[in-house]
Each structure stands twice: as C-alpha cells, then as structure tokens.
C-alpha positions, 0 to 999 in steps of 0.5 A: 443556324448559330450554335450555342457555345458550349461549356466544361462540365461543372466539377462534383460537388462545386458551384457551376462554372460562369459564362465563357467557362470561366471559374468563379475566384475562390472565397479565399484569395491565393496567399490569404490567411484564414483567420483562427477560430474564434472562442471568446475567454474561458470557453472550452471545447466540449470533450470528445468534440472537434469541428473539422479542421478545428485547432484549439486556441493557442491559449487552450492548455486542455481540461485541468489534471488533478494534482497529486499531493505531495507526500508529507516528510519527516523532519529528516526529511524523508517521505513518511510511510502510507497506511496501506504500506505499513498494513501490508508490512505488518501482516507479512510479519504476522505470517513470518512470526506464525510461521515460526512458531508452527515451525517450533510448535508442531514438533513439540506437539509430536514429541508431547504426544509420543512420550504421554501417551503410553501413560494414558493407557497401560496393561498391567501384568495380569491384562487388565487396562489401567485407569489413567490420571489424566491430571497427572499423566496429561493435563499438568505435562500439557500446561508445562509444554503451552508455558514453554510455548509462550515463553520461546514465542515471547522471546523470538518476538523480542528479538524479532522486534526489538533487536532486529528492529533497532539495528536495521530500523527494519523488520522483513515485513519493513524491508519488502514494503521499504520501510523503515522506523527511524526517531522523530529528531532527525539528531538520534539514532534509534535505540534499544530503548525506544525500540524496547518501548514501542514493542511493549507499547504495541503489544500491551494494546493487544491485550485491551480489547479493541485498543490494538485496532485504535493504536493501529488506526491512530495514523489515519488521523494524525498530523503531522507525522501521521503515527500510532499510539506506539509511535508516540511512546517511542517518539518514532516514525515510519518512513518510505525509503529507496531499499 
C-alpha cells in the first residue's frame, strides 16, 4: 500500500505549509519597503496611543507646548520685577525693621520700668505706703519713652529706605529677592530725592486707611512698567537683576 507523503510540522501560530512542504512567500517580498503609515493632514494621534509598530509622521511635531512669555523690560532694559518677588521683598523688610525696633524697643522698656517703678510704690518713714501719682510718676514719663520710640523708629526707617536705598538701589529684602529700584529714564542715576520721594509717598499711603493696599496692588494692573503709586511719584521702577 502506497504511503501518503508526509509534511513539516506547521509553525505556532503561522499559516500551514502548502503541498510538497513548501512555505507559502511572504505578503511582503525580500527588499521591499513597507510603506509609512498613513494620516491624512492635521490628524494627531490620540495621547497615551500608539498602535504597534506605529512611527509618527515625519511631519507630526507632537502636542503643542504652551509658550511662556517673555518678560516685559524696562526701557533700560532689564527684566522688570514680578509681584510675587517684590511681596516677598518687602515682607523681609518688615521683619528685619520689626526686628530692630524690638532690638531698641525691649531694653528701653526694662530700663523705663526699673527707674519708675520705685516711684509707684514708696514707704514713708513711719510705714505707711504712699498713694502714687500715676500722671506724674507713670503716665507722663511712659508718652516720653513712646515719643522717643517713634521718633529712633522714623529715623532707622529713613535711613533704611532712603539712604541705604538710593546708594545701592537696593534694601536687604531687595538684595535676597535680586531686585533692584533704578529711574524710569535709563540716562539718571537715582537720587536722593527720588529716593526721599518715594519713601514719603509710600509711607504717607499708610496712614489712609486702605490706600497702602491700593499703592501696593496698583502694579497688578499697570503697563507698561508695571509700578506702584510710589513709583510713579518718584518716577521708578523695580527690576530683576543677576545679584
């Protein structure tokens, strides 16, 4: 009895082998290319999918980034400061200004309350304790010691912003934030006037209720060169530099 002729096992997964153990071609010759996917224009492929072996278009540059703008410059040049920056500048130089005055104001305290309070209370001869003058012995001397506060406390804060400022263009808080106050015309240096100026400005808009808020906020909305009502008095502005 004849045989029937055998044939190779079939590969796992492949199409069978055709009669006489011959492989059928390949769909794809040897030295063929396999054309490039196919998008018509402006398609995108779907984020987070990628059919295997998928390779984007040559022409497909990917999602579009969002384009920072760039900052906006004084006319000297020089990248004006942002709002978050100058906050954080000037809230350092309320803590370094708090800080001296406590430095000042604490030992004044001590040094008021060791010489009046013998005063308030004292023993006469025969026992008896005598009534004190609070007016006299307390209040009066206490209005003298807060008159002499305020008055050291207006003077560090002038030198602290006016004289140290239009040397340097710069107060500490300025210096850690690398800020500094230089005049809108690119031409003048600043002075001690326009230093003068804005420090008047600016604390003169704290004794209004509400008005130190709207000087400090006015640079939210100002263009071009984005300053505060003290800025505009003094004719300055803020700006970004490298240290």
């Amino acid at each position: 009895m004849t045989q029937p002729p055998s044939y190779p096992t079939p590969p796992v997964g492949g199409p069978p082998p055709a009669a006489g153990g011959v492989v059928p071609p390949s769909p794809h010759p040897q030295g063929y290319a396999v054309p490039p996917q196919y998008a018509p224009p402006g398609y995108a492929v779907p984020p987070g999918y990628a059919p295997p072996g998928y390779a984007p278009p040559h022409w497909y540059a990917g999602p579009p980034r969002p384009v920072t703008p760039p900052p906006t410059l004084s006319p000297g040049g020089q990248p004006l400061a942002s709002f978050s920056d100058r906050l954080l500048a000037a809230l350092i130089d309320a803590a370094v200004f708090m800080a001296i005055g406590m430095v000042l104001a604490v030992p004044a305290v001590i040094i008021f309350l060791i010489v009046v309070m013998p005063d308030l209370v004292q023993v006469t001869p025969d026992g008896t304790v005598r009534e004190p003058d609070f007016l006299n012995d307390f209040l009066v001397p206490m209005l003298w010691l807060d008159l002499a506060i305020i008055v050291v406390s207006i003077v560090i804060s002038y030198i602290y912003h006016v004289e140290m400022m239009f040397k340097t263009g710069q107060t500490l808080g300025k210096k850690m934030m690398k800020l500094r106050i230089v005049p809108l015309d690119p031409a003048r240096t600043l002075d001690r006037r326009a230093a003068a100026k804005r420090y008047l400005v600016q604390q003169g808009a704290g004794l209004v209720p509400g008005l130190s808020y709207l000087d400090g906020l006015w640079q939210l909305w100002d263009k071009p060169w984005q300053q505060c009502l003290h800025d505009k008095a003094a004719r300055t502005v803020v700006v970004k530099v490298s240290g």
